[in-house]
N, CA, C and O atoms as a Tripos MOL2 file, in Angstrom:
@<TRIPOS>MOLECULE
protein
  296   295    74     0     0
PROTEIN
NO_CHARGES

@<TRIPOS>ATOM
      1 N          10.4310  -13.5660   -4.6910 N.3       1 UNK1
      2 CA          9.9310  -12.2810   -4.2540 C.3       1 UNK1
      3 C           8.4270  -12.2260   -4.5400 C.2       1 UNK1
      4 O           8.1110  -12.7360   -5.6150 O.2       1 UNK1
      5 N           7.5920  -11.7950   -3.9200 N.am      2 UNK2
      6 CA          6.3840  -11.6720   -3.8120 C.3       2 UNK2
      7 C           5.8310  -10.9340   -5.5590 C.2       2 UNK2
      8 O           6.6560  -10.7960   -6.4620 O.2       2 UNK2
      9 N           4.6160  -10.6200   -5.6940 N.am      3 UNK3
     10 CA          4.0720   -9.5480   -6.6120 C.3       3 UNK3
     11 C           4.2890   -8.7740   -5.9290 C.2       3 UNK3
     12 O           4.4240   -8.8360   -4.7070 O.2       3 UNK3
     13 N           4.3920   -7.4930   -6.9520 N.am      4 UNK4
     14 CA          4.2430   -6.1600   -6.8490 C.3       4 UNK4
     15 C           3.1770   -5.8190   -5.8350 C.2       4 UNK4
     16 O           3.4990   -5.2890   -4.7720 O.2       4 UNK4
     17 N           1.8440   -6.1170   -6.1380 N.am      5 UNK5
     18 CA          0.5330   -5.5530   -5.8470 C.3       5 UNK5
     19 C           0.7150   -6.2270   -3.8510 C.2       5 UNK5
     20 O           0.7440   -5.4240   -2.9180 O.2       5 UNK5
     21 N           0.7970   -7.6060   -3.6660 N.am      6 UNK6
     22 CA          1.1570   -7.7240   -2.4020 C.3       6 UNK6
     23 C           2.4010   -7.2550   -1.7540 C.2       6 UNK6
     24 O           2.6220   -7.6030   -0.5940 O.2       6 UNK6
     25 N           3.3590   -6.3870   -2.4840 N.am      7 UNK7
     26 CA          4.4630   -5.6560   -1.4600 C.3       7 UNK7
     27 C           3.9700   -4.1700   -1.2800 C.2       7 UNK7
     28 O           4.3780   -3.4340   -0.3820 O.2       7 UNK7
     29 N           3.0490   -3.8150   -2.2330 N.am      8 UNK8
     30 CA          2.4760   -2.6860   -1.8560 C.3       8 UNK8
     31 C           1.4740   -2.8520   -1.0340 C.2       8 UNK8
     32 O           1.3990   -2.0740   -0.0830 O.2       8 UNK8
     33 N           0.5070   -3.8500   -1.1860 N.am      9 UNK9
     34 CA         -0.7670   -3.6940   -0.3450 C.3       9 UNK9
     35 C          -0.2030   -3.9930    1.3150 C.2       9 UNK9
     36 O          -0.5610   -3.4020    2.3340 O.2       9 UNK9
     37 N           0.7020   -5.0120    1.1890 N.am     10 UNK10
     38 CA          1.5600   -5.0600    3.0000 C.3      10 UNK10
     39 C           2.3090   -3.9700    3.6820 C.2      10 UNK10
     40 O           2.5580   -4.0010    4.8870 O.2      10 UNK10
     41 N           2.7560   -2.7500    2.6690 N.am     11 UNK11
     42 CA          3.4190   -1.6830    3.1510 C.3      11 UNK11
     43 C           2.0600   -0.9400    3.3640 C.2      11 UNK11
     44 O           2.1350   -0.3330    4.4320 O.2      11 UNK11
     45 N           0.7560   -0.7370    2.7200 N.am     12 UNK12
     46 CA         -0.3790    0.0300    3.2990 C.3      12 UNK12
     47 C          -0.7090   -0.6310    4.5940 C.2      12 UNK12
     48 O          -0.8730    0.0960    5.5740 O.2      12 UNK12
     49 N          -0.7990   -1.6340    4.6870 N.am     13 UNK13
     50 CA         -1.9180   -2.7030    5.4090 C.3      13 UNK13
     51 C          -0.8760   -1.7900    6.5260 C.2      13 UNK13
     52 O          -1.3370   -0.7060    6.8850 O.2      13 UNK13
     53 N           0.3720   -2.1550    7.0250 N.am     14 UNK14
     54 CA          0.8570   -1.6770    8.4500 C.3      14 UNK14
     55 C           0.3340   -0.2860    8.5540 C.2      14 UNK14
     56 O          -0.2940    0.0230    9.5670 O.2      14 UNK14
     57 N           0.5050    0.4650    7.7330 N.am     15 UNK15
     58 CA          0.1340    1.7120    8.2670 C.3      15 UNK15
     59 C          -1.0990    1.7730    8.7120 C.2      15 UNK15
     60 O          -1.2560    2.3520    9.7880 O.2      15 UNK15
     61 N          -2.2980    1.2030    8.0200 N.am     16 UNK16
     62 CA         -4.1300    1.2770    8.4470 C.3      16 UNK16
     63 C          -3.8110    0.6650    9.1720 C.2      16 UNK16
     64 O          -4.5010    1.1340   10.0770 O.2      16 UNK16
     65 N          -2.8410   -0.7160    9.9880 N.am     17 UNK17
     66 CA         -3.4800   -1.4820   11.1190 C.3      17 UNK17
     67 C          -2.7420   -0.4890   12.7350 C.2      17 UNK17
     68 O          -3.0460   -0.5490   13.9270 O.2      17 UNK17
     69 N          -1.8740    0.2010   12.0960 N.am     18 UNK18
     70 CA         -1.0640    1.0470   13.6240 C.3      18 UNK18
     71 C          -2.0170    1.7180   13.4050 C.2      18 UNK18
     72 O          -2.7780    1.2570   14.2560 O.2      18 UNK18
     73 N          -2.8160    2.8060   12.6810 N.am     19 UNK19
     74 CA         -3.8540    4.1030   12.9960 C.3      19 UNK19
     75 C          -4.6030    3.4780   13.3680 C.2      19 UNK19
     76 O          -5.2300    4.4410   13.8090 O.2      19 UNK19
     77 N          -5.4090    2.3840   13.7320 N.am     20 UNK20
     78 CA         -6.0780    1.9670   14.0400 C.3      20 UNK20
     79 C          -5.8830    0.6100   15.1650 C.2      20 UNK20
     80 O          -6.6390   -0.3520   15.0350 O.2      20 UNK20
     81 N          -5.1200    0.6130   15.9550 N.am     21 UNK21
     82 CA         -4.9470   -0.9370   16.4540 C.3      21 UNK21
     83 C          -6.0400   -1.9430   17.6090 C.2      21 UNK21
     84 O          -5.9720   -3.1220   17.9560 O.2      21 UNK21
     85 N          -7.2420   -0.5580   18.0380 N.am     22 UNK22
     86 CA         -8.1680   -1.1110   18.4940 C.3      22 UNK22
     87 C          -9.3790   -1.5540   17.7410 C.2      22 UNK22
     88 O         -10.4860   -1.7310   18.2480 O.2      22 UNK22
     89 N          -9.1130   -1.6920   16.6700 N.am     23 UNK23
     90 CA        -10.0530   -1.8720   15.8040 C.3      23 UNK23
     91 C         -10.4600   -3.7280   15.6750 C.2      23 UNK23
     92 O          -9.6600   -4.6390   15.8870 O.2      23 UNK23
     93 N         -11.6950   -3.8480   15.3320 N.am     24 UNK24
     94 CA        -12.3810   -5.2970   15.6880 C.3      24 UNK24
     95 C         -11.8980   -5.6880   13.9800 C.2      24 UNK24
     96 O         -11.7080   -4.9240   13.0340 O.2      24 UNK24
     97 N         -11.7950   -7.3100   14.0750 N.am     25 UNK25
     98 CA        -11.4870   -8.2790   12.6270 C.3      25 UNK25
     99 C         -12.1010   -7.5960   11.4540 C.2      25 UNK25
    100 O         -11.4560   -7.1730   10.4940 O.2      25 UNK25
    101 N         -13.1970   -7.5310   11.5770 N.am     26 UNK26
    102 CA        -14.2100   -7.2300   10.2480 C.3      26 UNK26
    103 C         -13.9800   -5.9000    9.4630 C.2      26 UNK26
    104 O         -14.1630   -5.6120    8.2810 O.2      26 UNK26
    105 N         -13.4080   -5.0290   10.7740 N.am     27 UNK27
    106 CA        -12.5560   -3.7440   10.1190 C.3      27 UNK27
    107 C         -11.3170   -3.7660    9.4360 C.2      27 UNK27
    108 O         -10.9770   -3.2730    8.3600 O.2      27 UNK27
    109 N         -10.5570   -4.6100   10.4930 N.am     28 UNK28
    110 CA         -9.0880   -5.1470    9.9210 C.3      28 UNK28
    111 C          -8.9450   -5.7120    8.6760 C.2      28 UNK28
    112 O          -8.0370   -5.5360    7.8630 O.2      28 UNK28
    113 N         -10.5470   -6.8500    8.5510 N.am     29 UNK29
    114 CA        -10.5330   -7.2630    6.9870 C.3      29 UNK29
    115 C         -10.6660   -6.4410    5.9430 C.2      29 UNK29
    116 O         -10.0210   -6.5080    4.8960 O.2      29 UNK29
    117 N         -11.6390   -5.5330    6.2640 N.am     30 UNK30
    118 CA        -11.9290   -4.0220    5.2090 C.3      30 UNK30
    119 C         -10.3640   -3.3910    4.6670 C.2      30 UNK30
    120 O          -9.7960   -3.0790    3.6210 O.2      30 UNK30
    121 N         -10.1280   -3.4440    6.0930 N.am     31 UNK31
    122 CA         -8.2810   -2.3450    5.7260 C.3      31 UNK31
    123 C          -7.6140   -3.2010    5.0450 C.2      31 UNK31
    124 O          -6.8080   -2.6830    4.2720 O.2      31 UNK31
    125 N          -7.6710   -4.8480    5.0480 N.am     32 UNK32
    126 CA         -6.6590   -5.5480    3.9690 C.3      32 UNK32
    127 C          -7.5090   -5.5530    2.4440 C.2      32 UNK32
    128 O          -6.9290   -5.2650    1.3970 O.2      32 UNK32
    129 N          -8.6750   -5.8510    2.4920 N.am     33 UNK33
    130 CA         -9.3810   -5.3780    1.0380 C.3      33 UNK33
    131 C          -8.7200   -4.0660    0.2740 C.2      33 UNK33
    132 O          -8.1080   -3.9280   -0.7850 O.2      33 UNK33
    133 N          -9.2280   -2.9930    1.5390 N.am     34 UNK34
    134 CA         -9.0710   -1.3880    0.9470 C.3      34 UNK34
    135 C          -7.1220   -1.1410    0.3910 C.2      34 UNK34
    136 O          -6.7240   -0.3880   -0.4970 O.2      34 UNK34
    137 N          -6.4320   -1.8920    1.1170 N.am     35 UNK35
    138 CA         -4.6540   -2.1420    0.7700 C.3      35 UNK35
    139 C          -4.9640   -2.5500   -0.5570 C.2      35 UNK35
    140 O          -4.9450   -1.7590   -1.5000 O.2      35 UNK35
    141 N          -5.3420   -4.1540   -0.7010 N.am     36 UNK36
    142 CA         -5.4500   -4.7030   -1.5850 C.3      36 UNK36
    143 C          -5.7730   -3.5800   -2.6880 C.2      36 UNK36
    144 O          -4.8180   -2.9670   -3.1640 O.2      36 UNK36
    145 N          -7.0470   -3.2920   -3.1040 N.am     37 UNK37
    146 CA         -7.7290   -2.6240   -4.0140 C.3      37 UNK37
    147 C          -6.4600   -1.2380   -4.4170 C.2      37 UNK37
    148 O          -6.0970   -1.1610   -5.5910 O.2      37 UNK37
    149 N          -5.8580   -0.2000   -3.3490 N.am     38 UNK38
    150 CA         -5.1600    0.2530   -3.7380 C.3      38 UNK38
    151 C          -3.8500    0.1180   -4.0130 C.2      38 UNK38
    152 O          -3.1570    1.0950   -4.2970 O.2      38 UNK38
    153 N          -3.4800   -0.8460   -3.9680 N.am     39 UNK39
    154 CA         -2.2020   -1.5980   -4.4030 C.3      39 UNK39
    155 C          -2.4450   -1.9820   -5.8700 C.2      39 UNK39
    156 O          -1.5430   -1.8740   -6.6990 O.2      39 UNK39
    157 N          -3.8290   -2.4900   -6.2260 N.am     40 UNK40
    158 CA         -3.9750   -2.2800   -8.1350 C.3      40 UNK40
    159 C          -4.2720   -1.2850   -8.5460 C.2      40 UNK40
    160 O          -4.1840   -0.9670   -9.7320 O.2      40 UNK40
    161 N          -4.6070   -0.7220   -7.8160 N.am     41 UNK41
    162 CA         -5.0390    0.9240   -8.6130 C.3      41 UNK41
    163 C          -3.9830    1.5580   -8.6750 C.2      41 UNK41
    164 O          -3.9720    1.8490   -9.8710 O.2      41 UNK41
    165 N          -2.7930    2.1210   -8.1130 N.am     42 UNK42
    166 CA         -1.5080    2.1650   -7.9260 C.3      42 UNK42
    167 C          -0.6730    1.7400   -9.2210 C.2      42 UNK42
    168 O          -0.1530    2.5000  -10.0370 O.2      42 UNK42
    169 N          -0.6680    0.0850   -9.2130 N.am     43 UNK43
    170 CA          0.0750   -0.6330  -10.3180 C.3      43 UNK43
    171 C          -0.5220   -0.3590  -11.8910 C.2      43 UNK43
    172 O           0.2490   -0.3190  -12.8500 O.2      43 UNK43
    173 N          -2.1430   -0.1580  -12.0480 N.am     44 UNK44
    174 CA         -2.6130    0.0460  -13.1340 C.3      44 UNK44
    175 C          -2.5580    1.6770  -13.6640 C.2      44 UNK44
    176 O          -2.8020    2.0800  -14.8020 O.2      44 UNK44
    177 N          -2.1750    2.4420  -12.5210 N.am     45 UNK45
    178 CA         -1.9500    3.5830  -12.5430 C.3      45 UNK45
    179 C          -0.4800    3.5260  -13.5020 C.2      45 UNK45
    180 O          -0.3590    4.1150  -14.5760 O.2      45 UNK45
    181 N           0.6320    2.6470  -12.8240 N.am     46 UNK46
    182 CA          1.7580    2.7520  -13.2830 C.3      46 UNK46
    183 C           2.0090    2.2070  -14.9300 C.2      46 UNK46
    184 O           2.8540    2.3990  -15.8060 O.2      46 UNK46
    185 N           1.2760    1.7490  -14.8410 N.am     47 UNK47
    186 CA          1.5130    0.7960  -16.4850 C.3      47 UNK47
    187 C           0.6490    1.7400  -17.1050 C.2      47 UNK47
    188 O           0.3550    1.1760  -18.1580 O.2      47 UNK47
    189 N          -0.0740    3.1000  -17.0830 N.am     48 UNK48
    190 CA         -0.8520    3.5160  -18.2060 C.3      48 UNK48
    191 C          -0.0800    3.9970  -18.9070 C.2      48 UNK48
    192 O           1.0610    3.6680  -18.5810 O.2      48 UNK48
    193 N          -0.1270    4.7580  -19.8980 N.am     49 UNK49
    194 CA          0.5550    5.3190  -21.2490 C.3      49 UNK49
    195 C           1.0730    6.2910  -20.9830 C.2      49 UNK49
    196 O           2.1900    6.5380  -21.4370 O.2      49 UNK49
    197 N           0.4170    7.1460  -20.1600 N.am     50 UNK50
    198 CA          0.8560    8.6220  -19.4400 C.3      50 UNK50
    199 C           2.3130    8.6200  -18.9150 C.2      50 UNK50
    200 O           2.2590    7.9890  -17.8590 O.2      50 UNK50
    201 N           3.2160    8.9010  -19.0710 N.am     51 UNK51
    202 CA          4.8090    9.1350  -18.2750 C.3      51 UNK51
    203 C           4.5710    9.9390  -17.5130 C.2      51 UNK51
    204 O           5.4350    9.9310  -16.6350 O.2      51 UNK51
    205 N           3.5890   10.9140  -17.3020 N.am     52 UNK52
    206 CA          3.4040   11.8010  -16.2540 C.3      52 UNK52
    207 C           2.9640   11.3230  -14.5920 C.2      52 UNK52
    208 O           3.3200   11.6770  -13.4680 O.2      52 UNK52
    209 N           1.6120    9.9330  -15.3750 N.am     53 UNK53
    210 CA          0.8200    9.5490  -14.2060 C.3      53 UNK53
    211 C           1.8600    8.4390  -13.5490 C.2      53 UNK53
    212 O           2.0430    8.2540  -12.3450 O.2      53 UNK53
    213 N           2.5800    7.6560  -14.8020 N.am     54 UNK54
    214 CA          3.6310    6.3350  -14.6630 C.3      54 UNK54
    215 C           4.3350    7.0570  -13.3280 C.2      54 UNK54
    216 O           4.3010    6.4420  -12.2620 O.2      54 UNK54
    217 N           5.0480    8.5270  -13.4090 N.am     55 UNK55
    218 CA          6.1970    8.9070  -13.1500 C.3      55 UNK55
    219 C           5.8590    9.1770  -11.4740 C.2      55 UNK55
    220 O           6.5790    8.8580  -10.5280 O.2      55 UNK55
    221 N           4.8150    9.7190  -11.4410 N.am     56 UNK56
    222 CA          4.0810    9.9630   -9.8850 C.3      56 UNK56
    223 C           3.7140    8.9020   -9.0080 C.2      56 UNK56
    224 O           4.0410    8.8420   -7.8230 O.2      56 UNK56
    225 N           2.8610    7.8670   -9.7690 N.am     57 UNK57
    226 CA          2.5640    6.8000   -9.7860 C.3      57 UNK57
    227 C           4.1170    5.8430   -8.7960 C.2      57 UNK57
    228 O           4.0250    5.4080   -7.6480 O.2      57 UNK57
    229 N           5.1180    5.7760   -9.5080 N.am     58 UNK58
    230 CA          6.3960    5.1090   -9.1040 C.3      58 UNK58
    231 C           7.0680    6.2640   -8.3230 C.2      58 UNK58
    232 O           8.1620    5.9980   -7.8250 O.2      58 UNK58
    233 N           6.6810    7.2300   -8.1840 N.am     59 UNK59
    234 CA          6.9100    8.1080   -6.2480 C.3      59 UNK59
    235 C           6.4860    7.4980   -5.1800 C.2      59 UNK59
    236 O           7.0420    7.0980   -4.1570 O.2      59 UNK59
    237 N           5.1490    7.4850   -5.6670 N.am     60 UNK60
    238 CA          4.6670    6.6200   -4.4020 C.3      60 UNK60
    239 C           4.9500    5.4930   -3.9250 C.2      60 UNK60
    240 O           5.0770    5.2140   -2.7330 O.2      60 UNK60
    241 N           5.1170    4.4440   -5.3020 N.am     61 UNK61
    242 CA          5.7960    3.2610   -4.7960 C.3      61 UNK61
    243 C           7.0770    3.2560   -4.1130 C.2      61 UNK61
    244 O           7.2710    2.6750   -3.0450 O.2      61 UNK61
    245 N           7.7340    3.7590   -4.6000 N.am     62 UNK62
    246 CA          9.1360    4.2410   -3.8550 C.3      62 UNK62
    247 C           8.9850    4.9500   -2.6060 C.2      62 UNK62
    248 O           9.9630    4.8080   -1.8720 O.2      62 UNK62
    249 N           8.1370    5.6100   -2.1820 N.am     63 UNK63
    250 CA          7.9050    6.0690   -1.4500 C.3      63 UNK63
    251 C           7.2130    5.4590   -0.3580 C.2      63 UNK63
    252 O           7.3990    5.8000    0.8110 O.2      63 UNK63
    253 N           6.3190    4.4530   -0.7610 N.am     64 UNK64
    254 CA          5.7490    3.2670    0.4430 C.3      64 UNK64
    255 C           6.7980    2.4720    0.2010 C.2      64 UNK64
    256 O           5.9810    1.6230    0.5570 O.2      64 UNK64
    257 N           7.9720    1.7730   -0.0920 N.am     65 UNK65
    258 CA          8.9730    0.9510   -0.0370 C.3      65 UNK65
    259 C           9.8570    0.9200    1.0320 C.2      65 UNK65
    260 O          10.3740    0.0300    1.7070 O.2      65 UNK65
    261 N           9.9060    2.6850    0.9880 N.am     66 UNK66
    262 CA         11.0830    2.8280    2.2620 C.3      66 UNK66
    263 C           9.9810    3.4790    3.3210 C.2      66 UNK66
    264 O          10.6720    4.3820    3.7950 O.2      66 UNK66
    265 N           9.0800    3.5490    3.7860 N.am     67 UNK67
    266 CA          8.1320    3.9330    4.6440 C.3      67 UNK67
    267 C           8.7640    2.7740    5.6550 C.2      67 UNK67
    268 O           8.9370    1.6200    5.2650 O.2      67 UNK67
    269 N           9.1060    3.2430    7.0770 N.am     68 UNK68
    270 CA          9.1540    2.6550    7.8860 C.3      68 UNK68
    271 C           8.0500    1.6020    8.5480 C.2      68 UNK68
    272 O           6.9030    2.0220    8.7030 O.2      68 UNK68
    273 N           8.2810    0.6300    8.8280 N.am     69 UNK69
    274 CA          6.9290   -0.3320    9.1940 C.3      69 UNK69
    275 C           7.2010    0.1290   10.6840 C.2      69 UNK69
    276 O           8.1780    0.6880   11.1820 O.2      69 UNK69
    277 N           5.9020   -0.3310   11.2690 N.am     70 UNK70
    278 CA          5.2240   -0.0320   12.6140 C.3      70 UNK70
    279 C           6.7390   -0.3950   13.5890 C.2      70 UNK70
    280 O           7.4580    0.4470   14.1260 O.2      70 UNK70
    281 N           6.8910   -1.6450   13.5960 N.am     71 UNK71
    282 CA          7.9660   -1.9910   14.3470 C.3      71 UNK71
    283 C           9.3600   -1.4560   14.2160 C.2      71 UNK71
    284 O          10.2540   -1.9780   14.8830 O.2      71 UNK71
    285 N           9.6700   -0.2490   13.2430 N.am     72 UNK72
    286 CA         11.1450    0.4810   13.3770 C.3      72 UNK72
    287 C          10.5610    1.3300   13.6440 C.2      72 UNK72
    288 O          11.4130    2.2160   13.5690 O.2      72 UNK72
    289 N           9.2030    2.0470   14.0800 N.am     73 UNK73
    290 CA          8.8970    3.3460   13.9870 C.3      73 UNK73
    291 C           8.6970    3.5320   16.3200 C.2      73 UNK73
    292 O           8.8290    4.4800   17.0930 O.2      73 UNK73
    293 N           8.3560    2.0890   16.4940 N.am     74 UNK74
    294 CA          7.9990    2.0030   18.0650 C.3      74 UNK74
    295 C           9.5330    2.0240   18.8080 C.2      74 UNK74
    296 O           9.6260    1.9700   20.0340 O.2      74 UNK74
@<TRIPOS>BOND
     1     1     2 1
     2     2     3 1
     3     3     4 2
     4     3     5 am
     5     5     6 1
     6     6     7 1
     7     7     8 2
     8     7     9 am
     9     9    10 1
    10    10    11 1
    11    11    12 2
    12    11    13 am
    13    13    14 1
    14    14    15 1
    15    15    16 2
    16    15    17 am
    17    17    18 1
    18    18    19 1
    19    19    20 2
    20    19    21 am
    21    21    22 1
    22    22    23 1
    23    23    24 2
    24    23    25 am
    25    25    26 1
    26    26    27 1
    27    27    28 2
    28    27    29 am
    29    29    30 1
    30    30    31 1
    31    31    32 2
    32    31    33 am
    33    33    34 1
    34    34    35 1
    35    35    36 2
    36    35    37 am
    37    37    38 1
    38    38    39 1
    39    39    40 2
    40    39    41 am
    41    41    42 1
    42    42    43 1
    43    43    44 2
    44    43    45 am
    45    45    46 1
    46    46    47 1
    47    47    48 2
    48    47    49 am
    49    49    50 1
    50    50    51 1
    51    51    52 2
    52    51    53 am
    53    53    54 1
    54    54    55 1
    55    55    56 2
    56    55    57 am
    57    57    58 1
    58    58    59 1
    59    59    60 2
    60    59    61 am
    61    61    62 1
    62    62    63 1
    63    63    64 2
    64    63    65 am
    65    65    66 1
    66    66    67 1
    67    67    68 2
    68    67    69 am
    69    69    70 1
    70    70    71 1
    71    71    72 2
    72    71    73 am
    73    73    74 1
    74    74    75 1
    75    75    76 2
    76    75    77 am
    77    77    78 1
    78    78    79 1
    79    79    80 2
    80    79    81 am
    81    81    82 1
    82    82    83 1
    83    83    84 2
    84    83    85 am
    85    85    86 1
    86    86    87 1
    87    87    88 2
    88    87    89 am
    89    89    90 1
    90    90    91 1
    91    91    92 2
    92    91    93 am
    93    93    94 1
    94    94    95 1
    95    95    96 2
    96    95    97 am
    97    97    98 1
    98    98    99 1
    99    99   100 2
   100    99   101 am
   101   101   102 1
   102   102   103 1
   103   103   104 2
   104   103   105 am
   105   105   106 1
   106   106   107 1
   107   107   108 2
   108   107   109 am
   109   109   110 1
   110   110   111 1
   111   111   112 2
   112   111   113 am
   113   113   114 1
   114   114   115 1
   115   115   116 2
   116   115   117 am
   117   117   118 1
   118   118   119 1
   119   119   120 2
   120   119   121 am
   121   121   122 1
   122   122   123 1
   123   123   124 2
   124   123   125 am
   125   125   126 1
   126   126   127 1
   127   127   128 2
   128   127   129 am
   129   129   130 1
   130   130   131 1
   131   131   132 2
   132   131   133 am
   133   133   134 1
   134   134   135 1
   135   135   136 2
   136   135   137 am
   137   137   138 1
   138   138   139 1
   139   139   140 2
   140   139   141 am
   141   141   142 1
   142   142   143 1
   143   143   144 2
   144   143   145 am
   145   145   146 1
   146   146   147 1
   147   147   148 2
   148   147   149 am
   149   149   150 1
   150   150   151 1
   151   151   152 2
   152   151   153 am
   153   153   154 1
   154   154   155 1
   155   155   156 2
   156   155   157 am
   157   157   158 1
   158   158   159 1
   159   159   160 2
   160   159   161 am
   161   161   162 1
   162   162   163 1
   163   163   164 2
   164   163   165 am
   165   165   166 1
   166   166   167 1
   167   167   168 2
   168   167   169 am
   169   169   170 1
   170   170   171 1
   171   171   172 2
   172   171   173 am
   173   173   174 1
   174   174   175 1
   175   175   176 2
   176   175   177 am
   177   177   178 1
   178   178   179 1
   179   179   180 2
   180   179   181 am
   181   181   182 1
   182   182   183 1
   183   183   184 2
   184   183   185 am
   185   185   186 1
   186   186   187 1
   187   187   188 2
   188   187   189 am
   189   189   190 1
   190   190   191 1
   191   191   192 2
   192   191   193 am
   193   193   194 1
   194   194   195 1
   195   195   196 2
   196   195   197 am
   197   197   198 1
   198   198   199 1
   199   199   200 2
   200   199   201 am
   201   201   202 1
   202   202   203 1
   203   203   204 2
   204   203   205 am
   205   205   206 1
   206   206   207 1
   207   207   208 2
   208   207   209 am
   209   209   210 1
   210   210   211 1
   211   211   212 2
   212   211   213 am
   213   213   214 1
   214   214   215 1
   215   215   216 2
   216   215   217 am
   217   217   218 1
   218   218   219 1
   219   219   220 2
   220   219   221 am
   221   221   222 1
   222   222   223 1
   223   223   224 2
   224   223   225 am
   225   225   226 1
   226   226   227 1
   227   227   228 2
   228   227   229 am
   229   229   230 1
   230   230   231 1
   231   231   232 2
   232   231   233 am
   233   233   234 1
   234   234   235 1
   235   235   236 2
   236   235   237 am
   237   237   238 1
   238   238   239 1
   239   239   240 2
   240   239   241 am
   241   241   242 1
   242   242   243 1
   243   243   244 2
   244   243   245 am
   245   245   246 1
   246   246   247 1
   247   247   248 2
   248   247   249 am
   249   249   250 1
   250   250   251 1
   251   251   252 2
   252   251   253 am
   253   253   254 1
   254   254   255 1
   255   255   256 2
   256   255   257 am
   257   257   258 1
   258   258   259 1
   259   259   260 2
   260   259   261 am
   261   261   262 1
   262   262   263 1
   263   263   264 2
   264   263   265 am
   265   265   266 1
   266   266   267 1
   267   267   268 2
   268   267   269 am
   269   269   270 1
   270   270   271 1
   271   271   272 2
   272   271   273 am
   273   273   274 1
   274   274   275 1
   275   275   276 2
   276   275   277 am
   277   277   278 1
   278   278   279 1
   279   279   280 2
   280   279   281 am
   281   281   282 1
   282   282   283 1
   283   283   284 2
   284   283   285 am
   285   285   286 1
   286   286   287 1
   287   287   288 2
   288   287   289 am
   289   289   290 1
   290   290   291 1
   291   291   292 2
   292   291   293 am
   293   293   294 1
   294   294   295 1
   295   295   296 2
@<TRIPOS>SUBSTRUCTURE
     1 UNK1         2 RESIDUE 1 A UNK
     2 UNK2         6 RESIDUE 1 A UNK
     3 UNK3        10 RESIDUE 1 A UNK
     4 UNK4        14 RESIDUE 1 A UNK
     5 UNK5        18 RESIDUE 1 A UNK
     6 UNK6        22 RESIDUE 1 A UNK
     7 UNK7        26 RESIDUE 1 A UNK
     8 UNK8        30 RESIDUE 1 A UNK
     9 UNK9        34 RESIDUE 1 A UNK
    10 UNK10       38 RESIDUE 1 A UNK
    11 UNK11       42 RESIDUE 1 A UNK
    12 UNK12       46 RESIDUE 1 A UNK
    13 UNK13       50 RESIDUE 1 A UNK
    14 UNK14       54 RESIDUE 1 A UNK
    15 UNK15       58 RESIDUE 1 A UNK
    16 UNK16       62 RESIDUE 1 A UNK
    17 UNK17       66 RESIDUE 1 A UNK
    18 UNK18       70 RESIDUE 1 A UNK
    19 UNK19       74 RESIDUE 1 A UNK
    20 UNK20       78 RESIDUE 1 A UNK
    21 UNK21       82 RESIDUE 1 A UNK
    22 UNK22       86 RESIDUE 1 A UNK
    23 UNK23       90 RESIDUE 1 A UNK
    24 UNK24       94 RESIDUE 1 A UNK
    25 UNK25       98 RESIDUE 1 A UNK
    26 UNK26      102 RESIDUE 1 A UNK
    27 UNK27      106 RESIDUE 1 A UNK
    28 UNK28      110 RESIDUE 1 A UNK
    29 UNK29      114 RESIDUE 1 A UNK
    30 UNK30      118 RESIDUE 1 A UNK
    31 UNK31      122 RESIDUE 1 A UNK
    32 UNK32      126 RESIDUE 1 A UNK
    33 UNK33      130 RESIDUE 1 A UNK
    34 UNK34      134 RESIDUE 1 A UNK
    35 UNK35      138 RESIDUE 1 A UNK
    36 UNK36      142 RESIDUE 1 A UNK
    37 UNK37      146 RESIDUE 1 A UNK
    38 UNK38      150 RESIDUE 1 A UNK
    39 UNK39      154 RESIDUE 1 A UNK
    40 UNK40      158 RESIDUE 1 A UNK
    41 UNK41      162 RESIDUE 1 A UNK
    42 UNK42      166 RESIDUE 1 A UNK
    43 UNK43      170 RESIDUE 1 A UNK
    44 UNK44      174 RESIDUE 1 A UNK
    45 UNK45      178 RESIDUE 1 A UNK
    46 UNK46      182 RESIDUE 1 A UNK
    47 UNK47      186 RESIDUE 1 A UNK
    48 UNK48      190 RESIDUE 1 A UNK
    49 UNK49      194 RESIDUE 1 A UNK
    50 UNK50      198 RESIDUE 1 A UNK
    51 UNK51      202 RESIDUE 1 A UNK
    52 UNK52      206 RESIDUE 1 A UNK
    53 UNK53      210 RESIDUE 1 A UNK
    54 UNK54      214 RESIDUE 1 A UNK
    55 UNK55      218 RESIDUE 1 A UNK
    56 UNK56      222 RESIDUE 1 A UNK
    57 UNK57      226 RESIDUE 1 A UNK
    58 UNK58      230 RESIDUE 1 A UNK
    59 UNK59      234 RESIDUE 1 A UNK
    60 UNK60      238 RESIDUE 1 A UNK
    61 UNK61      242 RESIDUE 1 A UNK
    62 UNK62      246 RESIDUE 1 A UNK
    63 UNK63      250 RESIDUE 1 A UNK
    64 UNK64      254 RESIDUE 1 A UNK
    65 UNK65      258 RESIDUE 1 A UNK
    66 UNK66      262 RESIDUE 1 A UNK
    67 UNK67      266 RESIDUE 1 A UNK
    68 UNK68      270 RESIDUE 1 A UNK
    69 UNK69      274 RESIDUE 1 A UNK
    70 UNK70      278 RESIDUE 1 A UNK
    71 UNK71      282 RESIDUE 1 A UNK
    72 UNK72      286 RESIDUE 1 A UNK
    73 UNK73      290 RESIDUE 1 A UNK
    74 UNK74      294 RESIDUE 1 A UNK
C-alpha cells in the first residue's frame, strides 16, 4: 500500500486536475506540488498532540478517502 501522504495527495490531485482540465503542464505540475504539500500538512496536522486538531484533521482524511474520483463522478 502506498504512504499515507501519496493516497492523500492522489485523492486531491483528481479533484484540482477535473476543476481545471484545460489547464497547460506547468500548472498541472503546481496542482501536484500544491496536493503534495497539502497532503503533509494534513498528516503533520494529524500526528500533533492536540486530539482536537488530530480529530478534524482524520475527518478530512476520511473524508477525501471516500470522495468520489473524477471517473465515478462522469
Amino acid at each position: 500500500m502506498p504512504p499515507p501522504q501519496l493516497r492523500i495527495a492522489s485523492k486531491l490531485l483528481g479533484h484540482l486536475l477535473w476543476q481545471g482540465p484545460s489547464r497547460e503542464l506547468p500548472d498541472r505540475m503546481e496542482d501536484v506540488q500544491h496536493a503534495w504539500d497539502v497532503a503533509g500538512a494534513l498528516l503533520q496536522l494529524s500526528y500533533a498532540s492536540e486530539p482536537m486538531v488530530a480529530t478534524s484533521v482524520a475527518t478530512v482524511i476520511t473524508w477525501l478517502a471516500r470522495a468520489p474520483t473524477q471517473s465515478e463522478t462522469c
